[in-house]
Every structure is written in C-alpha cells, then in structure tokens.
N, C-alpha and C positions, 0 to 999 in steps of 0.2 A: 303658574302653578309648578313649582318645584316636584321632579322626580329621582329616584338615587337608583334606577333600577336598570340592569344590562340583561336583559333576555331575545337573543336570537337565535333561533335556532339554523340550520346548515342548511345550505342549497346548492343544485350544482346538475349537469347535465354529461351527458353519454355518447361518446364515440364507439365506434366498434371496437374498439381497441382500448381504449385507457377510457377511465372517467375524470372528468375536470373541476377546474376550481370555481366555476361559473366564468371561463373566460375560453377561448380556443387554446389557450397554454397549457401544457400540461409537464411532467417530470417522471420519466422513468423510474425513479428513487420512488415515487409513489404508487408505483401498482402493486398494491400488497392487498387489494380488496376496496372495492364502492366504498363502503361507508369508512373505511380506516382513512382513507383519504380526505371524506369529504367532515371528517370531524376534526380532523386538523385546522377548518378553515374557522373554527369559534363560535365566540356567541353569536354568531347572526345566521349558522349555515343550518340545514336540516337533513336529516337520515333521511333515507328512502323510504317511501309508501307505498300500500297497493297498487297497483298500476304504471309503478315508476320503474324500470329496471334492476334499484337497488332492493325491491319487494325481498328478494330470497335470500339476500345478503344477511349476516351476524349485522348484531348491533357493538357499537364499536362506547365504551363506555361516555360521557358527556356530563359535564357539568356547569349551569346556569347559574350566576350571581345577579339575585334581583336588588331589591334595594335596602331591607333590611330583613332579605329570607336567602338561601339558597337550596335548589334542587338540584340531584342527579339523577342520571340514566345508567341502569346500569344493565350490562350484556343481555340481560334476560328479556330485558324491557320493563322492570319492575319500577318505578319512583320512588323515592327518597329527597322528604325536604328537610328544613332548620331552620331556629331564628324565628322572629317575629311571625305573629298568626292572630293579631289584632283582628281581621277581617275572613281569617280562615284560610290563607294563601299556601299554608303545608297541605291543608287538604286531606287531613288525616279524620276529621270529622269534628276537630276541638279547634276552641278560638286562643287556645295554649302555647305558649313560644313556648320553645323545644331549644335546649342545649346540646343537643345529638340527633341525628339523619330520624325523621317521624315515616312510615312508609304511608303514602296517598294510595285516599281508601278509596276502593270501587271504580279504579280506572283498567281499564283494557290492559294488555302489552303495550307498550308506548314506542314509538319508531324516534320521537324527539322530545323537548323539553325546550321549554322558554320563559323564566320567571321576570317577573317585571316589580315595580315598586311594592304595590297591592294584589297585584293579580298575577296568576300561573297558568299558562296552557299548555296542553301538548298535543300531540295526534298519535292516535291511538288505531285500533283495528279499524279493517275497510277506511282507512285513510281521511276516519272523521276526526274533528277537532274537538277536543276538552277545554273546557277555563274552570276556573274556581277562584273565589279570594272575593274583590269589591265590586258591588254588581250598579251603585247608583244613578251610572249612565248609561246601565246596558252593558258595560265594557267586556260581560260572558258572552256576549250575543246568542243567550237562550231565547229571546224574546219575554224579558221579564226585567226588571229594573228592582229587585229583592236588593237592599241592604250590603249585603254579606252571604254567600255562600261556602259552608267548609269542606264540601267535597263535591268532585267533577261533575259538571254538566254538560252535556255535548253542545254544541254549538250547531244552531239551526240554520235550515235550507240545504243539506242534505249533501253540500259540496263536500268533493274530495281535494284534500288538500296535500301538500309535499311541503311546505315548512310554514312555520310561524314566527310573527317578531310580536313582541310584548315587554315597554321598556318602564311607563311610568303607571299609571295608576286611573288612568282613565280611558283609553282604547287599544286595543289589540286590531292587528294584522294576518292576513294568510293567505298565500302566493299556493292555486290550484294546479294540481294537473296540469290541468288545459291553459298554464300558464297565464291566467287571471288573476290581479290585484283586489281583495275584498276587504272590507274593514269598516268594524264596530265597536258605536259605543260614543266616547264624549266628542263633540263638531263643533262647538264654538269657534276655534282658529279654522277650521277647515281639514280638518285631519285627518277624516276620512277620503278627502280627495274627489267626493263625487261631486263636486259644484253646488253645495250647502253647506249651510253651517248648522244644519239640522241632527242631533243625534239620533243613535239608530241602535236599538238592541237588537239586530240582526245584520247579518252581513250585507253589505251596498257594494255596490262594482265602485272603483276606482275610474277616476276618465282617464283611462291610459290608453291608445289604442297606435302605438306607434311599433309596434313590432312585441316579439313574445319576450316576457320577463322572467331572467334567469334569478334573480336574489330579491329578496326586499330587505330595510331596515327600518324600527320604529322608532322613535325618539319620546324625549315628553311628551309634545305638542305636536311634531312633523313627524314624516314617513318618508321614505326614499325606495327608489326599484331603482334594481342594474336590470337595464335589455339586453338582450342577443347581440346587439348592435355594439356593445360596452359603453353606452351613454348613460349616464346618470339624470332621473328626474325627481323632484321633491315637491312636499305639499305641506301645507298647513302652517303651523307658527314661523314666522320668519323675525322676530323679533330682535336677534343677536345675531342674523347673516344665515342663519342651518340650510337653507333652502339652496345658498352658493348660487342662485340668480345675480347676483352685485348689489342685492337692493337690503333692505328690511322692512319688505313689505310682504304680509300673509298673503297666501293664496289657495284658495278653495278648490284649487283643479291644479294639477304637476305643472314644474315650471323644467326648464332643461340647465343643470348645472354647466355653471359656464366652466370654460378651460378645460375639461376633461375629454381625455376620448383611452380607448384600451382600458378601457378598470375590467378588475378582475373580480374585484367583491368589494363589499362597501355595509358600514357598520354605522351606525346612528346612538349617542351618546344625550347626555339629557337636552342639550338644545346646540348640540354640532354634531358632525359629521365628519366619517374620513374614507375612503377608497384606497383601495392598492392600485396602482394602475401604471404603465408604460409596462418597456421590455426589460429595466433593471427593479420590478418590483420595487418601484420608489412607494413612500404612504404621502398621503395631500390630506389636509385636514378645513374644516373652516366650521366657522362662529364664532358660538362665545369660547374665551378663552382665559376669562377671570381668574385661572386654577394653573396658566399656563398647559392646558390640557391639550393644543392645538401644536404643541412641540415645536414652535418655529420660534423658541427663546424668548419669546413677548410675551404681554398680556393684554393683547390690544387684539380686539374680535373683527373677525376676517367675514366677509360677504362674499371670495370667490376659494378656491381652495390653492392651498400656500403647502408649497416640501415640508414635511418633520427633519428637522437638522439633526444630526449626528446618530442616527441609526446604524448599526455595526454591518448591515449588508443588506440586502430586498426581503422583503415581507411576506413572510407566508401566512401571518393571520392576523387580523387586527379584532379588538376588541373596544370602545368605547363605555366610558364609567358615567357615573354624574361629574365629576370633577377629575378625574385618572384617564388614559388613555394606557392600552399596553398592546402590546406587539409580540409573536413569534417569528424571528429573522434564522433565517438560514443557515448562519456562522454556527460552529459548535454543535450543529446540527438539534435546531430549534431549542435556541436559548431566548429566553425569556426577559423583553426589557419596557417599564415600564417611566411614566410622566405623567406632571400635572401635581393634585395636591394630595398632600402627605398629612395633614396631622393628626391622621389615625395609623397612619405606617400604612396605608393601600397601596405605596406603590413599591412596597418588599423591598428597601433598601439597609435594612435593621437600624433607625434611628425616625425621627420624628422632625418634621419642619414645614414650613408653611408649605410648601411646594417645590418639587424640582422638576425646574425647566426645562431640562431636553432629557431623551431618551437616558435611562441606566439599568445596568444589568439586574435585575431581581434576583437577591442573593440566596444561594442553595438552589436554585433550578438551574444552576451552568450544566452543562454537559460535559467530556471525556468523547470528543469524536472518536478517539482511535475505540474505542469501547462501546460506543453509543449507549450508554448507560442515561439516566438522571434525562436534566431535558424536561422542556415541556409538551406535550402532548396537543392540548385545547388552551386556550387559556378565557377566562371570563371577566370584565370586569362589571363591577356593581355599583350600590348605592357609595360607600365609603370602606368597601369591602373589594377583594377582586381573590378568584380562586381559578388552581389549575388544574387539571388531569397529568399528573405526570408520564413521564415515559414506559418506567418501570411498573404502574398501575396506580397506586395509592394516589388520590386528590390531595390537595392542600391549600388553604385559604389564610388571609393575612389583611390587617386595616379593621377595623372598626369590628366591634363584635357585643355591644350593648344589648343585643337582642338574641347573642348564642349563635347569630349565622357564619362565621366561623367553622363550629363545630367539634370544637377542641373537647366540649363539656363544660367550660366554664363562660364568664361574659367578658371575658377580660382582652383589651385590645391586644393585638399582635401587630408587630413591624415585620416580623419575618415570614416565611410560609410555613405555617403549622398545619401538623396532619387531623384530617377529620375524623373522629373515632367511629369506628362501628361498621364503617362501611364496607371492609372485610372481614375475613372469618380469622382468625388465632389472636396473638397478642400484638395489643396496639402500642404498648410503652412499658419499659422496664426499669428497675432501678436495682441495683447492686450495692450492697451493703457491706460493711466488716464483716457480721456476721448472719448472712442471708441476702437477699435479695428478695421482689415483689413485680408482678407484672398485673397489668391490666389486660381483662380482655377484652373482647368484641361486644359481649355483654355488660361493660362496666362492671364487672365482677373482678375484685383483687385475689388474686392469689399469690402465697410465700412460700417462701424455701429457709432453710438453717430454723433462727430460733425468732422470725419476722412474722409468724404466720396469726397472733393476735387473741391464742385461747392461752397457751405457756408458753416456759423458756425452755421444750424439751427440740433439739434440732430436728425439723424432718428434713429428710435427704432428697423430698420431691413437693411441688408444688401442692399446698392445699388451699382451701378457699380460707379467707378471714370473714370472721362472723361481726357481730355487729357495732357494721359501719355505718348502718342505719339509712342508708341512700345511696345511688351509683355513684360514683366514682371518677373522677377526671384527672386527678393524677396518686401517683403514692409514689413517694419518697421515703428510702431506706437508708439509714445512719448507720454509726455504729453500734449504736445498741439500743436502738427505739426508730420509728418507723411515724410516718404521719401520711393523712390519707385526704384528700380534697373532694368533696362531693360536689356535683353537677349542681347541689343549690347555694354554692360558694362557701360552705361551712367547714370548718379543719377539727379533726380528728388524731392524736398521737397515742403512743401504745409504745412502751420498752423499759429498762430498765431505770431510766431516768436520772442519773446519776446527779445531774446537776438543774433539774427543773425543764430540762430539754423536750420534754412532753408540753411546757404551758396549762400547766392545769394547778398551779399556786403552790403546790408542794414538791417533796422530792421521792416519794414515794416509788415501787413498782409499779407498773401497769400494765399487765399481760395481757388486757383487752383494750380498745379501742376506747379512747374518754377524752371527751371535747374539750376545746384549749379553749380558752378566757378570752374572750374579745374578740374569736373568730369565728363569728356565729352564721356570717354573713360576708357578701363582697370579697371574699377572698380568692385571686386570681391566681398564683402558683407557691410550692414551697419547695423547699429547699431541707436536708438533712444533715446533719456530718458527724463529727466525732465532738460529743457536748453538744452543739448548737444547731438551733432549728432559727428556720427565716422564711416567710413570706411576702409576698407582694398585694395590698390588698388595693381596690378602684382608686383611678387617680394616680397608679403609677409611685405609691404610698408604701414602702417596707419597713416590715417589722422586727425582732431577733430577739429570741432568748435564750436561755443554759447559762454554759459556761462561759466567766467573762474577763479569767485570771490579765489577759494579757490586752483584752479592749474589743475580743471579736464582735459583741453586742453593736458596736458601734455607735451607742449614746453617750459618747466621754465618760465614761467613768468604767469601774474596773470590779465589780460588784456581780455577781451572779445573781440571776434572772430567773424567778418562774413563773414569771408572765411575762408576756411579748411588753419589748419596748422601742420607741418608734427610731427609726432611723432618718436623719433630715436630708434627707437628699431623697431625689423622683430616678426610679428607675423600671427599665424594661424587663428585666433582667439578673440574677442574683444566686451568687454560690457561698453556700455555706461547707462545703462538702471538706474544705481543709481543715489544716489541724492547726487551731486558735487562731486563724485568718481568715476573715471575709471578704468578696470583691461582688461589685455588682456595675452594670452596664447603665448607664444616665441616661435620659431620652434623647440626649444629643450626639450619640454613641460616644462619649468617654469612658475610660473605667475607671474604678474607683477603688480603694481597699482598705481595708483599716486592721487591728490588732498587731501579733507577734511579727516582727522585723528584724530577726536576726540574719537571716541571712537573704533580705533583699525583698521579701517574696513581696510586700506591696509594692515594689515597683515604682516608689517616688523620690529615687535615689539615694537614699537614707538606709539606715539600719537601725534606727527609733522606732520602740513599738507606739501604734497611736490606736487612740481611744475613737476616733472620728475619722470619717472620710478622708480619706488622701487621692488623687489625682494621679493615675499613672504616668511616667514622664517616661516620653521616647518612644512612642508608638507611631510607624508612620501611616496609618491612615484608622477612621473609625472603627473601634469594635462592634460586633454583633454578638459575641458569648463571650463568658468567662469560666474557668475551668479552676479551682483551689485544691490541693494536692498538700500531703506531708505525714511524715515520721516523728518520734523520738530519735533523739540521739542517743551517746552511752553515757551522758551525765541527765538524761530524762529531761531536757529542754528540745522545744519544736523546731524542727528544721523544716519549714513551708516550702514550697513553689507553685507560682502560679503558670496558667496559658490564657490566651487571650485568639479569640480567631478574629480576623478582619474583614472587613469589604471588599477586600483584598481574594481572599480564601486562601491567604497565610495566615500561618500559626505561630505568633511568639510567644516564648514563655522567660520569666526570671526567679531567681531566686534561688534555694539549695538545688546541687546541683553531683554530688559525690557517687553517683549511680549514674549519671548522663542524662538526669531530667530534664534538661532543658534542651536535650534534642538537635544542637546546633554542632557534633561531633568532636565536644571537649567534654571534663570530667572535671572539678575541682570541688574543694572542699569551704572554698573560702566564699563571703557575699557576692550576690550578683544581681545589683541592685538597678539592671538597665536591659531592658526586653530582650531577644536574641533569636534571630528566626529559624524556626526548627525545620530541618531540611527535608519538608514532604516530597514524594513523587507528584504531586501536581493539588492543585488547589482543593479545601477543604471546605465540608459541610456540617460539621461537629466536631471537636476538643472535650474529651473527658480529663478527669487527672486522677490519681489511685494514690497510694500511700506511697511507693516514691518510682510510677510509673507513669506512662500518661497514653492515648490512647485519640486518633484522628480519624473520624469517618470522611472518605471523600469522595466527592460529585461522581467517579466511576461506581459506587459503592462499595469499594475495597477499604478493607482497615487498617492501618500502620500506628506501629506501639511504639516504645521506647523508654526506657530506663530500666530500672530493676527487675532480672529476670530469672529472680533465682526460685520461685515456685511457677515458672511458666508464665508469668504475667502478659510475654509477648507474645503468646502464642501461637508460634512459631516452630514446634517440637523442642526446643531446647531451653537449657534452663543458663545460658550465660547471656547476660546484660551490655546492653549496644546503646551508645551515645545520641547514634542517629535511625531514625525510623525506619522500621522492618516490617515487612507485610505478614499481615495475621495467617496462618494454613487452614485449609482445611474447612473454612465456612460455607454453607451450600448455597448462597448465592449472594447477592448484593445484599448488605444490610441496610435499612433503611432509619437508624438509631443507637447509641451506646449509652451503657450508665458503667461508671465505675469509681461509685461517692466515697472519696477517702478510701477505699480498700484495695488489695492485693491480686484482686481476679476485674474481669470485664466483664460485659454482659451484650449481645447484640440482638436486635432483632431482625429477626428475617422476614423479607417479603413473601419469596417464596422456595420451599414450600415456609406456610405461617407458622412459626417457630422460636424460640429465643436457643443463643445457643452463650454457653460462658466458656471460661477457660481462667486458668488463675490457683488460688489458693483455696484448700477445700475442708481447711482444719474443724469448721462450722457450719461445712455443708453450703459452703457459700456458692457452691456450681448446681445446686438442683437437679441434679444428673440421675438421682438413683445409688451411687456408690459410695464409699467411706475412703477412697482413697484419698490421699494426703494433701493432693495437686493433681493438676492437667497441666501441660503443655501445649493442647491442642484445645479446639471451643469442640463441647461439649452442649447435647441438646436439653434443656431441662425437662422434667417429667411432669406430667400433672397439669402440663398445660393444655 
C-alpha cells in the first residue's frame, strides 16, 4: 500500500542545562529556547506538552508535508492546512482541496503537527492528541472506524502524549509522557507493534520494554523508536529492508536495527529509514531505494543501514519523503540538501529528472554564514512535495503541487522553493510595472499603484484595491501598460491599454477593467507581462504568448501579432516576457531558451539574427533556474534587449545590450554581446530582475544589488550615476524576501519585516506608490495603501 506522506513531529529530552536532540549531544549555538531547538530536528520531532519541561516555552513556528496536503504551526498554536481534502485531512470541516493555508476548525492550541498521506494529527491542550482525515481502520483512534472525518477528534484513552508520527494513510503513532510507544489503526503487516496483526481504533501499547523512548518514527507500513540507550528498534512491514534487521521479513513486535549505536534521531519514509547517528553526525539510511532515496548512489535496497555519500558536513535534521530524502547539515549554517526522485522538482534543484542520486544543495535556501540570513529552519519532506520553514520566517514548499499543497494559489508544479501565501500578515508578491506596479496581499486581494489599479487610466499615487477579478488571486503581473491577474482557480484575467492585443481577449481595444483572456479559463499556472506581450504557463509545463510580434517574441514562427494566446513548443518551468520584443523561458531540463529581436545579442545563441522560434542559450556553465528579459529603444527606435540568467550556481549571467553596464560584468559597450558574461555579485543569488536598461539581484543574505542605468535612481543607492558592476540597494528595512522590476525603470521589493513593499526608481507614473509626485527616488520607498 503506497503512502507519499512525511508527518513527524519533534521529540527530545532535558538537562539541567541545555535541551537535546534526543541524543546526550547537544550544541551551545543551540540554546536560544526548548522548543527553537527542538524544531530544528524536523518532521519527526515534537514541541513540548503539559507535563514536559517545554510546557511554558513559545511555540517555535513548524511545518508538516503529508502526502498530498500540508499543515503548519504557527507561534500561537493555531493550524493551518492545504492541498488535498478528499478525506477531510485540512480539517477545516470541508472535503475541499484548498489552494491556500485552510485554518483547522475546532482544535485547541496545538504544541505540534504531524500530517500524513490521509490523515493529520496533532496534540493539543493537556497534552491530548487530535486526528482528523481517513478513519477506515481506526487510523483516528477515537474508537470509531467512520469513513472520513473533517475536523479533530481527540484520540481516546485519555494518554498524555509529547509527540506524534503519522506518515501514510492507515495508522498513526504517539510517544507518552511516561515515554510509552502507542499506536492505532491498520495491523495487517504488524505495525502497531503489539504482537498482532489485529487493528485497533484505539491506542495499544507497543512491546517495547527495553529502556525509555526518546523519538519515534512512522512509515507506511513500519514504525521505529530511538531509546535512551541510542538503539534503534523497528516493526511491521519489512518488505524492502525498513526494519534494518538484515532480513525482509515483517514483524509484529520490534526487532533491534542492526549496526547502529549513538543515533541521535531517526526519521521513517514510505518504506525506509534513516538516523543521524555517531560523533561526526554522519546520516545511515536503509530500504527501498528505487528513487535512489537511500543516498548511497545506487538503487539497490539495503536490509541494514548504509552512509549517505557526499553530504556537505553532519546532520542536523533529516527528513524522509515517499521517494525524496532531505537533510539540514550544518555547513552555511543549515543549508538545506535534498535526493532521490525529482520528476516533480521535490527535491528543489530548479529542473526536473528522473532522480538525483546523492545529496544537492536545494536552491535559494543556501545561507550567508557571515550574516545568518536565509537557511533553513525545519525542513519536511512529503508525498512528491517537500516544504521548509525558513530562517528568516516565511515557509516555502516545491515538487508536485496537483492538489494546491504547495500553496502558492495555484496547482502548478514547482522545481524551486516557492512561498506559501497567506501565512503572514502584509504583501506576499509584487510586481512593477512601466507604469505602476501591483501587489498581492495576505488576503489574496490585488492592489495598484500608477494607472494598474483596473477601474481607469487615471494614476493613483498609492495602492488601491482592483475590483473585479472575480476570485482570489495567485499571482498579478504588471507590463507596461496592461496588467494581468491569475486567480487561485487557475483562470487569467488582463486589464490595460492593449495596444497590441496584449490583453488576449481577440481585440485591441481598452480595457480599464479586468476581462478574461481566450483559452485561459482554466489550468493556468503563471504569467508573465512586458512591454506588448503577455505569456503564460498553462499544466503540463505548456506556454502560451501573445501581443506584439513585430520581431518573433510570440515565439510560434511567424511574425504577426496576436490577440489570442498562441502556443509556444517547447515545455517549460519557467518564462519572461518582461523584455522588449524578446522572450526567454527555462525548459524542464534547466536550459534557456529565447526567441525574437537579436540585435544586440540578447538571445544569447551567438548570433544576432532575430528568430521567430525558440533558440538555446549557448555558453552557460551550469543549469538555469530563472530568467530575467530587460530592454530600451534606441535613438533610431529599434530594441536594444538584454537578458540574465541565475544558475544552480547562484551566479548570475547576463548578455546582450550592454551601453549603460547591463550586463554587470564591469565593462560598457555599445556593440553585440552575443555570449553570457558573469555579473560580479557579492555572493550568490536567489533572484535576477531586469528593468529597461537596469537589472537588479536579490541574494541568499537578503541584500539587493543593482546595476546599469542609474540615471532616475534605478540603483538605489542615493545617487543617480550608473555603475557597470553591482551596487547594494540603501536604505531597505530588512532582508527582502522578492523583487519585480518587468521592463521598467524603478524596482520593487518585498519585505519580510516589518510586511511591507518598498520601490525606488522612476516615478513619472506614480510607478513608486509612495504617496508623492516627485519625479524619482534614489532611495526604496514604502508604498501606500498596502
């Protein structure tokens, strides 16, 4: 029986002095609070309970990837699921898949969180335990075997518990107090552990009785406890090795994992297993390993536990997926690396493939040690999904997202870690325009600035709402002079001036209100805005593009303008429309790609032919994960483009026009540059914008660095002279977590905290939302109205 679901919650015990990882090891660098510590240790660990030491402790925030749902915790102890709710596993009281955080109705404060395939539990006040979601084998353990339940039930016999493990979709776990192993629900393989294969919708003791149990973890079919002792025992399905006895043979009462001793914590995956364990925090994994999820470079399933090869330094948490394994290791101060299979992008490396074999860094959660910025937090893996808790606050989830658990608002897969919306208070995504800009907020409610706002073309100077869009909202993208809006039930919306059919709505009309584009009624995963042309990505990895198509940006061979979406052949993650009469977009195999105007390089396939169809970047040395399209007129009114490109790398190259210092690499010139060139960051990047003949890199410290054209403040920097090579942004009040800056002359960032956007740039159109008519900033500016 197949399970895709990763729910454990923390565990871990108390000295007088420090609190631990469930091991006698502990780390100075880690007393900063009980439960901060002990949520570091992932999906397998749990918050403290009544009766536990960590009782009086803050709740430190947490988040569970089950198998096609995910839950958080968040400080208050409030819950928050997503995704699939086939069986009621959000808990919100509806059998409704939810594209954004649903809050679970009728539960307590919650100390933890544990989402599993079907099923979600948590512990809640006086340290009783909650389920909700598939009840057919008991698997709530209310003593009831209902179907389906869509909100909490407490779980009978009155035990108080301190963590839960709940991974697939037919029994749950829960490690008491009085450090007892319990567990109900399906027994066919033995998985409750009490010496039957009898199910039980109620909690049964476990036969453990070798000393007290500091962790447990569930798996599909098995279950595992770490002792006091650091001995590892396991029970129930042994079919693929999980059990680490040597054998593949089930057992209905704990067997003792051979080869181990010192584990420090230990994580259970759909039918394996892994521990951290010696004095260099090595990770040991075993089972199946079909997915190459066992990270020891094979795919050959292991019966005792085997090193994971090439991990960047010891282990501070591990996590276990249906097919993904991932890791927070030490280096970079918890950077985040994940293995096993990929072809939903679960294991965050921005590209797609059958599986990679040993450990790799999941891109945009690196850190900045000298800054401790960025980083991961918790991290969780899931069904074909895996999400983090970052350093900074904001979660982020990546890999399969068919059922919205993600969280983005739409269903559309992700290779990279995308942020969850909603789950803080101000603006979750922004987008900057020629003339205006638009953000989303916490409510899925869009708000503009300039003349993007969706009732006229009259500019306001501050944010106001846009009226009807007729449904929340997952992304908005603002062009130059028409704006399009992506609702949470995948339908696309556009609104502006339409010059060249850039709207999708068959004509070339105005449209100062919001009016549905032709063909995107549905299935539609992101979009893209610029100057003339609009682009999409609809399921399947499938892009669209139409407007203006003088020069070939449509990208369906021919040269004809468009006011209905036309299809692009090529499969991508990824897609910028934002240049001017040049399009690029990122393949599932991380190449780039670009097509239209090529006078001076900007596709990047060594040429200076414009092309009507996809062309192949040449000269990039490693996969892209974004692409950024950037450009001017000239003074005979032909397009001077340049593109950037970020890498795997978390360098940034760019090519093409270059007479302002676009491309960042501390030359200037006027002539083609038809071969990537790497732009000289202070240290690796986590976003690439590009403006009209600026460009703009958020990175992993959260610091911004500009470069090129700086003659209305683009750099933001206080000054208005224009620098080859990247200059950090002044004046922004903390790490930002996002930039937009589509085709135009200002930037846009968003702040974590306090929740805020702030611009800076060109403001002839109100394009800073500031409140003021001055002309420009040089410095980022807060918008109003948000």
């Amino acid at each position: 029986m197949a399970s895709h679901g990763s729910g454990h919650a923390p565990c871990g015990r108390s000295r007088l002095v420090n609190v631990l990882r469930c091991s006698p090891r502990s780390r100075a660098r880690w007393m900063v609070g009980p439960v901060a510590i002990l949520a570091l240790l992932g999906s397998f660990l749990t918050l403290g309970a009544v009766g536990s030491p960590l009782a009086a402790a803050a709740i430190t925030p947490y988040v569970s990837a089950g198998g096609l749902s995910t839950c958080f915790l968040q400080s208050v102890g409030a819950v928050q699921c997503w995704g699939e709710n086939q069986y009621g596993q959000l808990g919100d009281g509806t059998y409704t898949a939810s594209v954004q955080p649903m809050a679970v109705a009728g539960l307590p404060p919650a100390t933890t969180i544990a989402a599993g395939d079907e099923v979600t539990c948590a512990i809640a006040t006086a340290s009783a335990a909650w389920c909700w979601g598939r009840d057919n084998y008991g698997q709530l353990g209310n003593a009831s075997t209902a179907p389906r339940l869509n909100k909490p039930v407490q779980v009978a016999g009155g035990l108080a518990f301190k963590q839960l493990s709940v991974k697939g979709d037919v029994f749950a776990c829960g490690l008491t107090v009085a450090e007892q192993v319990y567990c109900w629900g399906h027994n066919s393989d033995g998985e409750l552990g009490d010496g039957t294969t009898t199910d039980s919708d109620v909690p049964v003791a476990v036969s453990l009785a070798r000393g007290s149990v500091v962790q447990i973890a569930a798996g599909d079919e098995h279950a595992c406890a770490l002792l006091s002792t650091g001995a590892v025992w396991c029970w129930g399905d042994n079919s693929d090795g999980q059990l680490g006895d040597g054998t593949t043979v089930s057992s209905h009462k704990p067997v003792q994992v051979m080869g181990l001793s010192g584990v420090d914590a230990i994580a259970a995956g759909e039918s394996d297993t892994c521990a951290i364990a010696g004095t260099s925090e090595g990770l040991y994994c075993w089972g199946l390993n079909n997915a190459f999820q066992l990270g020891d470079g094979t795919n050959t399933n292991r019966t005792t536990p085997v090193p994971v090869a090439g991990l960047s330094s010891g282990v501070e948490q591990v996590s276990a997926g249906f097919e993904q394994t991932c890791a927070i290791v030490v280096v970079a101060s918890m950077q985040a690396e994940c293995w096993g299979a990929n072809g939903y992008g679960q294991v965050g490396v921005g590209s797609l493939s059958t599986a990679v074999k040993t450990p790799t860094v999941v891109f945009g959660l690196a850190t900045n040690p000298a800054s401790g910025l960025g980083g991961a937090e918790q991290i969780s893996a899931g069904g074909w999904h895996t999400c983090a808790v970052l350093n900074i606050g904001p979660v982020e989830c990546w890999g399969r997202n068919n059922m919205g658990q993600i969280g983005d608002g739409t269903q559309g897969n992700r290779d990279l870690p995308t942020l969850v919306m909603g789950l803080y208070a101000g603006p979750q995504a922004v987008s900057e325009g020629w003339a205006g800009g638009c953000a989303l907020e916490q409510s899925l409610e869009v708000r503009c600035w300039g003349t993007d706002d969706g009732t006229n073309f009259d500019p306001q100077t501050s944010a106001v709402p846009v009226l009807d869009l007729g449904s929340r909202t997952a992304q908005v993208a603002a062009g130059t002079n028409d704006v399009c809006a992506l609702a949470t039930a995948g339908s696309l919306r556009c609104w502006g001036y339409n010059l060249n059919g850039e709207d999708g709505v068959g004509d070339t009309d105005q449209h100062p209100t919001p009016q549905p584009v032709m063909d995107m009624s549905s299935g539609v995963l992101s979009v893209t805005e610029g100057d003339g042309v609009t682009c999409s990505i609809k399921t399947g990895y499938d892009p669209f593009c139409w407007g203006e198509n003088q020069y070939g940006a449509l990208g369906d061979s021919s040269t004809s303008n468009s006011d209905v979406p036309k299809h692009v052949g090529l499969g991508v993650t990824q897609i910028s429309a934002e240049g001017l009469e040049h399009t690029c977009a990122i393949s599932t195999s991380g190449a780039a790609y670009c097509w239209g105007s090529d006078m001076y390089g900007e596709l990047g396939d060594g040429s200076t032919t414009n092309d009507a169809s996809p062309q192949q970047v040449q000269g990039l040395p490693a996969p892209a994960v974004q692409i950024a399209t950037g450009g001017t007129f000239d003074a005979s009114v032909h397009p001077v483009g340049f593109t950037c490109a970020l890498l795997t790398t978390g360098d940034v190259y760019c090519w093409g026009y270059d007479a302002d210092g676009e491309l960042g690499d501390g030359t200037t010139n006027t002539t083609p540059n038809t071969a990537p060139v790497r732009v000289e960051l202070s240290g690796p990047a986590s976003q690439v914008v590009a403006g009209l003949a600026h460009a703009c890199a958020l990175l992993d410290t959260g610091a911004v660095e500009c470069w090129g054209d700086d003659s209305v403040g683009e750099l933001g920097n206080g000054g208005t002279v224009s620098s080859d090579t990247p200059i950090t942004v002044f004046g922004l009040a903390s790490s930002a977590i996002s930039l937009s800056s589509d085709d135009a002359p200002a930037t846009c960032a968003v702040i974590y905290v306090p929740a805020e956007v702030e611009c800076w740039g060109d403001n002839l159109s109100d394009e800073l939302g500031d409140g003021s008519t001055a002309s420009f900033s040089n410095t980022p500016q807060i918008v109003q109205g948000l």
